[in-house]
N, C-alpha and C positions, 0 to 999 in steps of 0.2 A: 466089255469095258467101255464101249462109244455109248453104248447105249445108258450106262448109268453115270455116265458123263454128263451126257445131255440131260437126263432127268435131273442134277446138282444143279446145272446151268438153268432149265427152264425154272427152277422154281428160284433161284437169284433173277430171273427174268420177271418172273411172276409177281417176287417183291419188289423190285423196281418200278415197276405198272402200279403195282397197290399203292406204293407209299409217295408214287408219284401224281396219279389219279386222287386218292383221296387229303393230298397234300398233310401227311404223317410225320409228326416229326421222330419217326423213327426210320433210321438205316434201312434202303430196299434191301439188302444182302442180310439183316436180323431177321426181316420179314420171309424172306426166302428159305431161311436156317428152319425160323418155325412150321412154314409151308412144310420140307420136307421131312421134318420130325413127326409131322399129323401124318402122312404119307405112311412111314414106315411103322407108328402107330396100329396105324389103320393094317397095314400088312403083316402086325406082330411078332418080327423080327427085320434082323438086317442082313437081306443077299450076301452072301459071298464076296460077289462082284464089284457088288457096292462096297463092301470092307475094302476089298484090295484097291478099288479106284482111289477111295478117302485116304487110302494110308499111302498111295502112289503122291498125292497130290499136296497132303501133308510131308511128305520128304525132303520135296522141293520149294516148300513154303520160305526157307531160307534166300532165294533166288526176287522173293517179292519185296523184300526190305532194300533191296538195292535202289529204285528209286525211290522211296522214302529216303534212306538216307543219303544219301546228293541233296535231296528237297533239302533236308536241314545243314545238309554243308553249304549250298547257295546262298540261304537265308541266313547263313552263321551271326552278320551283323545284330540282324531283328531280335534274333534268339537274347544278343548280347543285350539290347537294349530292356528286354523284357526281361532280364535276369528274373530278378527279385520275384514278380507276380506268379511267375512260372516256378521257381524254385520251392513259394509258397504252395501254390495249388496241390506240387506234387505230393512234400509231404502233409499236408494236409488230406489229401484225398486217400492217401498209405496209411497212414491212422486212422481213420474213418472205416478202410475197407477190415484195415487189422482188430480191431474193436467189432464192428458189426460179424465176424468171420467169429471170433471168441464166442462173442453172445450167441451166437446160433451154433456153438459146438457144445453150448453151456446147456444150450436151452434141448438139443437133440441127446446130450447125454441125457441129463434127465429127464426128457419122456420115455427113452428106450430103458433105463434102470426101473421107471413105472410100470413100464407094461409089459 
């Protein structure tokens, strides 16, 4: 289990370096996610070990929103002041993903009714 611990962690380590080194505007922890997808790719399945470390570490993912949420009871004021712009973005980004999500159920029904 340590051991496919550390292979999660080195490749969040390894995207961290990438996207820090090549100054990416992409998350070093995306870059790391991809890192370790080519990996198990490349190895054409997924360990054992590995499932149960993911699903160990997924468990307790509830335990990480805790300082997130402090972060937003702190700032409660700011939040207050940004009502509006924030209220927008959200549902505007919820409609966007809900339409794009239809379109590509639309679009993978009918190819897979084609062929």
């Amino acid at each position: 289990m340590l051991g496919f611990l550390t292979l999660i962690l080195v490749c969040q380590l390894s995207g961290e370096l990438i996207a820090g080194v090549l100054a990416l505007p992409v998350p070093g922890p995306v870059l790391g996610m991809v890192l370790l997808f080519v990996v198990l790719v490349l190895l054409g399945d997924v360990p054992e070990r590995l499932d149960q470390t993911a699903t160990g570490l997924l468990q307790s993912m509830s335990l990480l929103f805790v300082p997130a949420g402090t972060g937003v009871i702190v700032h409660f004021d700011l939040l207050g002041e940004a009502l509006l712009p924030l209220g927008a973005a959200v549902i505007v980004s919820t409609l966007a993903t809900i339409i794009v999500t239809a379109r590509l159920m639309q679009w993978l029904g009918k190819a897979r009714a084609d062929g």
